[in-house]
C-alpha positions as CSV (number, residue, x, y, z in Angstrom):
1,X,10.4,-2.8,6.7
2,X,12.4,-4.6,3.8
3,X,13.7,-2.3,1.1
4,X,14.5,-4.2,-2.0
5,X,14.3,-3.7,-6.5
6,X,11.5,-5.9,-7.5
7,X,11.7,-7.1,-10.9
8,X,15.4,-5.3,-10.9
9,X,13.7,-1.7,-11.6
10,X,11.2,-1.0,-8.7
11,X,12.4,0.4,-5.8
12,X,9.8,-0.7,-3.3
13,X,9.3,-1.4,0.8
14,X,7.5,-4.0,2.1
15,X,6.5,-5.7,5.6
16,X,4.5,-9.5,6.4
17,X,2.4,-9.0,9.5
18,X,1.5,-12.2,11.3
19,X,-2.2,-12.1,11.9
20,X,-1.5,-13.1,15.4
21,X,0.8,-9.8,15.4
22,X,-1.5,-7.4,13.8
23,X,-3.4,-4.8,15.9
24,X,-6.4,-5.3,13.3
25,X,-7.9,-8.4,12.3
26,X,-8.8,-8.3,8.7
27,X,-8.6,-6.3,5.4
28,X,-11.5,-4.1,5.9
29,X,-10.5,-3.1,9.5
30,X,-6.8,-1.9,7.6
31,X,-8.3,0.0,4.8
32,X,-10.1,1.8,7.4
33,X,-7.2,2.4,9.4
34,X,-5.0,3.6,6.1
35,X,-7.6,5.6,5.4
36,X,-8.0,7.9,8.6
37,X,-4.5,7.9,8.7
38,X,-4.5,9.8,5.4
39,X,-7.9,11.8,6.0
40,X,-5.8,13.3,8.8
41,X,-2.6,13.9,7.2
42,X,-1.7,17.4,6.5
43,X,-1.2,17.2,3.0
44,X,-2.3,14.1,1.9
45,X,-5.7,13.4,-0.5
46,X,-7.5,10.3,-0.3
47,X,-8.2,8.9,-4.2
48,X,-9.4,5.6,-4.1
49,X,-9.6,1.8,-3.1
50,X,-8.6,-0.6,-5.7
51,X,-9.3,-4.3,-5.2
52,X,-7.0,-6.0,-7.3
53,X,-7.7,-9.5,-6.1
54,X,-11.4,-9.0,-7.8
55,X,-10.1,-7.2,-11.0
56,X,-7.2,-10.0,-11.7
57,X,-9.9,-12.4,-10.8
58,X,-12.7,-11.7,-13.5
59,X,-9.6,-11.4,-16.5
60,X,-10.0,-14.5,-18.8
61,X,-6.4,-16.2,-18.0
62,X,-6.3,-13.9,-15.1
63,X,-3.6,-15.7,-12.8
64,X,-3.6,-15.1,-8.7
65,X,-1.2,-17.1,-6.3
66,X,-2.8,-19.8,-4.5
67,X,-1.9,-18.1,-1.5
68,X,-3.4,-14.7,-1.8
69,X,-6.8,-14.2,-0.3
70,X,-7.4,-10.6,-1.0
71,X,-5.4,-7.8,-2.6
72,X,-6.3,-4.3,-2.6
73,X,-4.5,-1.0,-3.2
74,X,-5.0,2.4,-1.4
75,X,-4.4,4.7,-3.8
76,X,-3.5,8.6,-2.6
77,X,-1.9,11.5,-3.6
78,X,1.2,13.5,-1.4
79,X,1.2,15.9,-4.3
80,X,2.6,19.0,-1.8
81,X,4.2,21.3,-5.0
82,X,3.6,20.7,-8.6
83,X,6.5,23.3,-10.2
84,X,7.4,20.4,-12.7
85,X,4.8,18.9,-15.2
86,X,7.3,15.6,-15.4
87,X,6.6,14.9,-11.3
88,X,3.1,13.5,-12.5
89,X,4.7,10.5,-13.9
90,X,5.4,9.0,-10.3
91,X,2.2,10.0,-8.4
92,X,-0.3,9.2,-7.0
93,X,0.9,7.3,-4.5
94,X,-0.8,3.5,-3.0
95,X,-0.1,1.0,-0.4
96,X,-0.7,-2.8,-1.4
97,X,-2.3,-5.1,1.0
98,X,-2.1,-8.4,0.4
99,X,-3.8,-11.1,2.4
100,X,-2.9,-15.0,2.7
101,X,-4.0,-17.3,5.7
102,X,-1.1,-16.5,8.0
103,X,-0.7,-13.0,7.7
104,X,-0.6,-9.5,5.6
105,X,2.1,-8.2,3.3
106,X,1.9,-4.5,2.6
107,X,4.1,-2.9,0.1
108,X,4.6,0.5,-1.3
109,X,6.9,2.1,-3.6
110,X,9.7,4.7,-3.1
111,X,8.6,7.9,-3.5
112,X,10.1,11.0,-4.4
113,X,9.7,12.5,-1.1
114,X,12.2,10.4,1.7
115,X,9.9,12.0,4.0
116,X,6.6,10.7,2.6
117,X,8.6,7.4,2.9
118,X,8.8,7.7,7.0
119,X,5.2,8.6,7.2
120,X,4.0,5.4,5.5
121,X,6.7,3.4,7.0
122,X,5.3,5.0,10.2
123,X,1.3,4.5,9.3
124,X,2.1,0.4,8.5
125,X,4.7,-0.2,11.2
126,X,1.8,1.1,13.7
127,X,-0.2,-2.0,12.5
128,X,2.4,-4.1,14.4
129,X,1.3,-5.3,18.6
């Protein structure tokens, strides 16, 4: 996974995944999977599925890259402890998938939690042959 500051403020991670190197085939078959992993995580809360690509899409002006074919967002919550009213500012949490021709690029942000970090580094990296 590639850690990098999009937009010089984000801190986000992100992977491509060939097609030819993903254990799943398409973007229905990896929402499912994301979702199952965190159905059966300990402490995390499925919220919703967001499809992006359709939203930007129907926006007058609305602008997509040529190369994206799909875009959604799993969108989760981690929330373990609430003891500050400040920590809802950076949750819920969500996973991007984007889809072009070739392959997938999944992205997430940093969360407050380095070991909420490890289990969705851990959750995409298992997408990988």
């Amino acid at each position: 996974m590639k850690q990098q500051i999009l937009q010089n403020k984000y801190p986000i991670f992100s992977i491509e995944i060939k097609k030819t190197d993903c254990v799943l085939v398409n973007m229905k078959e990896i929402l499912s999977f994301l979702r199952t992993k965190i159905d059966t995580h300990p402490v995390a809360q499925f919220i919703e599925y967001f499809d992006h690509f359709d939203h930007t899409n129907k926006i007058k002006n609305g602008e997509i890259s040529t190369k994206i074919i799909d875009a959604k967002i799993v969108i989760f919550c981690f929330g373990k402890k609430l003891d500050n009213p400040l920590q809802l500012a950076v949750r819920p949490r969500s996973i991007g998938i984007a889809e072009t021709n070739e392959k997938f690029i999944i992205s997430f942000m940093d969360a407050p939690n380095p070991m909420f970090n490890e289990v969705m580094e851990k959750w995409i990296k298992s997408l990988i042959k």
